[in-house]
C-alpha positions in Angstrom: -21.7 -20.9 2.2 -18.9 -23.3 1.2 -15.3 -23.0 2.4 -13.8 -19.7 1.3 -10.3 -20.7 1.7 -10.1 -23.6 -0.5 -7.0 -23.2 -3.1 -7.2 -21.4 -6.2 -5.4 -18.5 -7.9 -4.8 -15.4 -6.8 -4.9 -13.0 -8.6 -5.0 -9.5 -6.1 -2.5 -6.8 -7.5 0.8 -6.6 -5.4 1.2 -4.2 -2.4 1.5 -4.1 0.8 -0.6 -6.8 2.8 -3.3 -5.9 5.3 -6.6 -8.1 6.2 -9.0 -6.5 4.0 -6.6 -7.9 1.2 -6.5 -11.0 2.6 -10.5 -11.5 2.9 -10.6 -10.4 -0.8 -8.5 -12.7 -1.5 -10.3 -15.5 -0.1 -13.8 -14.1 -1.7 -12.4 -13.8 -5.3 -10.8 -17.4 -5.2 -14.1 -18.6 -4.3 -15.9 -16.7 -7.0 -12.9 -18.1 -9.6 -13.1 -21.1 -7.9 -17.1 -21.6 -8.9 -17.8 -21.7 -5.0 -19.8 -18.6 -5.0 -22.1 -18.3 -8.0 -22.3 -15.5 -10.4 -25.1 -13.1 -8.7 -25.3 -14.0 -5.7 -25.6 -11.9 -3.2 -23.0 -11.3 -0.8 -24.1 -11.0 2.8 -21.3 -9.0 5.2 -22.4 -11.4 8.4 -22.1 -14.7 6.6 -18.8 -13.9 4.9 -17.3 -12.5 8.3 -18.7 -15.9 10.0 -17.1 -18.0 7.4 -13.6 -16.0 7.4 -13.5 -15.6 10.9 -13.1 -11.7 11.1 -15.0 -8.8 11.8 -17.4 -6.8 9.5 -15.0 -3.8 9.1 -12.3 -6.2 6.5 -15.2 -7.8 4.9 -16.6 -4.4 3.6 -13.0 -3.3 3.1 -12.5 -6.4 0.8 -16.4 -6.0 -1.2 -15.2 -2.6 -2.1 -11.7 -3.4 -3.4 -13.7 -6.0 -5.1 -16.0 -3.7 -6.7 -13.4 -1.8 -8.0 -11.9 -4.9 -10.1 -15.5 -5.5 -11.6 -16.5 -9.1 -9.4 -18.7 -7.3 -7.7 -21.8 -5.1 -7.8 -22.4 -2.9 -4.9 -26.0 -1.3 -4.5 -26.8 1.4 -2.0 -29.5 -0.4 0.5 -29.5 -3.5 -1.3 -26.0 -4.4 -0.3 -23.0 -6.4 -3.1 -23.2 -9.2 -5.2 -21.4 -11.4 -7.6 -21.6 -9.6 -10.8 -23.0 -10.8 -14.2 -22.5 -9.2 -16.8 -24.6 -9.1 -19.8 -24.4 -8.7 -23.6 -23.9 -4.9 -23.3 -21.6 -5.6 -20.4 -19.1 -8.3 -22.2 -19.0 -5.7 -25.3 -17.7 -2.9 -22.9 -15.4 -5.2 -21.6 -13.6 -6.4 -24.2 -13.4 -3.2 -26.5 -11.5 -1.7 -23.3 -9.4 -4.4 -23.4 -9.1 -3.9 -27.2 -8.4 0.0 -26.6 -6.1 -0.7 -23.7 -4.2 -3.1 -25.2 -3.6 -1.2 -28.5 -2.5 1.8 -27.1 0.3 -0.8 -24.9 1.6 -2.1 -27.8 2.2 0.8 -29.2 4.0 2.5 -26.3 5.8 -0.8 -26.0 6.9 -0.2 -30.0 8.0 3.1 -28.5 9.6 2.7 -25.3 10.3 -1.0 -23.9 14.1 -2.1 -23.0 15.2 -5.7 -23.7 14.9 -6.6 -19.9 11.1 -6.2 -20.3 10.6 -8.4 -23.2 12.5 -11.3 -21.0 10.4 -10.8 -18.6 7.3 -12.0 -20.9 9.4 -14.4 -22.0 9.6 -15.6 -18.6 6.1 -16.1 -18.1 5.7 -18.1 -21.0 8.7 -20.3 -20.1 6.8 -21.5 -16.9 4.3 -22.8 -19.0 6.3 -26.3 -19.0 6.1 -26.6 -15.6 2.5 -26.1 -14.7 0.9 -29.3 -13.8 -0.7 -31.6 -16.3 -2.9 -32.1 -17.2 -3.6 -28.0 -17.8 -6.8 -27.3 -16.3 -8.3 -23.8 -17.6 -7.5 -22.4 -14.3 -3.6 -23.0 -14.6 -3.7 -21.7 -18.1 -5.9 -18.7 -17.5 -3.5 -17.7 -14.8 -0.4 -17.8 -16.8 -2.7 -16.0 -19.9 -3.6 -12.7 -17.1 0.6 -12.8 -15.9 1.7 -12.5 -19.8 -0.6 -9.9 -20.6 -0.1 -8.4 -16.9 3.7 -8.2 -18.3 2.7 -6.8 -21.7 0.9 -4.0 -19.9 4.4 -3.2 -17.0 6.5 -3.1 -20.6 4.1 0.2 -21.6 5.5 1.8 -18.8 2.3 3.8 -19.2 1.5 3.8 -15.1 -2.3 4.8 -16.0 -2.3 2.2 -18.5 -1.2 -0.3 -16.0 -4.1 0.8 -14.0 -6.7 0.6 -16.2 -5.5 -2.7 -16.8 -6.0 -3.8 -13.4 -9.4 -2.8 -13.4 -10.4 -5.5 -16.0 -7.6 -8.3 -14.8 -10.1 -10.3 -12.3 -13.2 -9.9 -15.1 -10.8 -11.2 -18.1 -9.8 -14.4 -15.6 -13.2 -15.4 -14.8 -14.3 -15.0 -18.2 -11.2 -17.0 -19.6 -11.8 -20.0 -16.8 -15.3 -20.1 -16.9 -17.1 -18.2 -20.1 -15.5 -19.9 -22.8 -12.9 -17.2 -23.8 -10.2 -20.0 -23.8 -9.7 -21.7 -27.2 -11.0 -25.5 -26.7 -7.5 -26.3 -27.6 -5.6 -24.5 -25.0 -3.2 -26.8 -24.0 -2.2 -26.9 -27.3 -2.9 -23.5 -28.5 -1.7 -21.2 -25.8 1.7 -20.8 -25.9 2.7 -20.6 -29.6 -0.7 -18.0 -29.5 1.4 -16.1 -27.2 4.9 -17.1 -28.6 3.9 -15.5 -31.9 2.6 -12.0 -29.9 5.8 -11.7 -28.2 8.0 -12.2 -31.9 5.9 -9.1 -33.3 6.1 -6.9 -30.2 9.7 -7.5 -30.0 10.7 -6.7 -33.3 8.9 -2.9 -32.5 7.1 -2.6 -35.8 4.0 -0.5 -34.4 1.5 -1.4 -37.6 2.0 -5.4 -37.3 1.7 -5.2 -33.1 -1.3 -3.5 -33.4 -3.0 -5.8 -35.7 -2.0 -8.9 -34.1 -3.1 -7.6 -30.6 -6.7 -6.9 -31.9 -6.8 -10.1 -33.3 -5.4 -11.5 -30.3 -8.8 -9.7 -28.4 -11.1 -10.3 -31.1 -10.5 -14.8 -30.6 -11.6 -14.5 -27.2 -14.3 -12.1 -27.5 -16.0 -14.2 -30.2 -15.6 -17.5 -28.2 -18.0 -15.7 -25.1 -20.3 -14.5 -26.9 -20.7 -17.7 -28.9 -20.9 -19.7 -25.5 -23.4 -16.8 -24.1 -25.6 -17.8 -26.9 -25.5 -21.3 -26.4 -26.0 -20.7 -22.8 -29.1 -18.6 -23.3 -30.3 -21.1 -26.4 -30.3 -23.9 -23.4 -32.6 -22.0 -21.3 
């Protein structure tokens, strides 16, 4: 297996640090990161070997992975990468659809002005990421605006759910096509203009805009998961 701690984004919820967190880490960036392919299987002794640490973090780290969707876990058959299909990639993205409806409307309801800044601020750091934009770059600032959107609900359940599609909705934006081709161009008016309506509070107009917000995406992978099965 290929170095697990090469750089790449990461994207682990924020709480307190322990090594289990930190080998998760280093597993996810390589699944972003194209190191470890989709599916494959995930051995325990390998990934310790690789890491440098025991078993105990490495299965500590599999099952915080399993709970953000990157990886399958099988009783007797041990974890791997997971793939999701057709089926899968339509469950995914009408719970993001449902989740992010129901946080633009409780944002309508119930944000202050300090939480629409803070989106604001996201987007503003969009100038200073590196060019040129790579997908990875952009598909990191695209989870940390919609990670904002979803703190602004101040729906804590919400912001849970959330996080249990976050890592799945990267991976699909960097490497399934869910991107627009012209990102670097597209991105931030895309999300300029999402901010606008959510700010002004009117609950009909969010709502809209945020499916239609989804629905772009959704479209784009399964258009490139046809092509990808046409070129079998």
């Amino acid at each position: 297996m290929s170095d697990l701690r090469a750089d790449s984004p990461v994207m682990s919820p924020a709480r307190r640090r322990v090594l289990a967190d930190e080998v998760a880490d280093a597993i996810r960036n390589a699944i972003f990161g194209g190191r470890i392919d989709l599916g494959q299987r995930l051995v325990e002794e390998e990934l310790a070997s690789n890491l440098k640490v025991s078993r105990g973090p490495v299965r500590e780290a599999l099952v915080l992975l399993s709970q953000e969707g990157l990886v399958h876990m099988e009783h007797h058959r041990g974890a791997s990468v997971a793939q999701l299909n057709l089926d899968g990639v339509n469950e995914m993205y009408s719970l993001r659809t449902a989740l992010e409806r129901l946080a633009a409307e409780c944002i309508c309801r119930q944000a202050i002005e300090a939480d629409f800044d803070r989106i604001a601020a996201v987007l503003a750091q969009f100038d200073r990421l590196p060019r040129p934009l790579t997908r990875s770059s952009v598909a990191g600032l695209d989870v940390a605006f919609h990670d904002a959107v979803f703190q602004a609900a101040h729906h804590e359940r919400l912001y849970r759910a959330w996080l249990a599609l976050r890592s799945q909705m990267f991976l699909y934006l960097v490497n399934r096509g869910a991107l627009r081709h012209d990102f670097a161009h597209s991105w931030l008016k895309d999300h300029e203009d999402l901010l606008e309506v959510l700010a002004r509070r009117e609950r009909g107009p969010a709502v809209k805009l945020v499916e239609a917000h989804i629905e772009g995406p959704y479209q784009r992978v399964l258009q490139a998961n046809l092509e990808r099965a046409d070129g079998l």
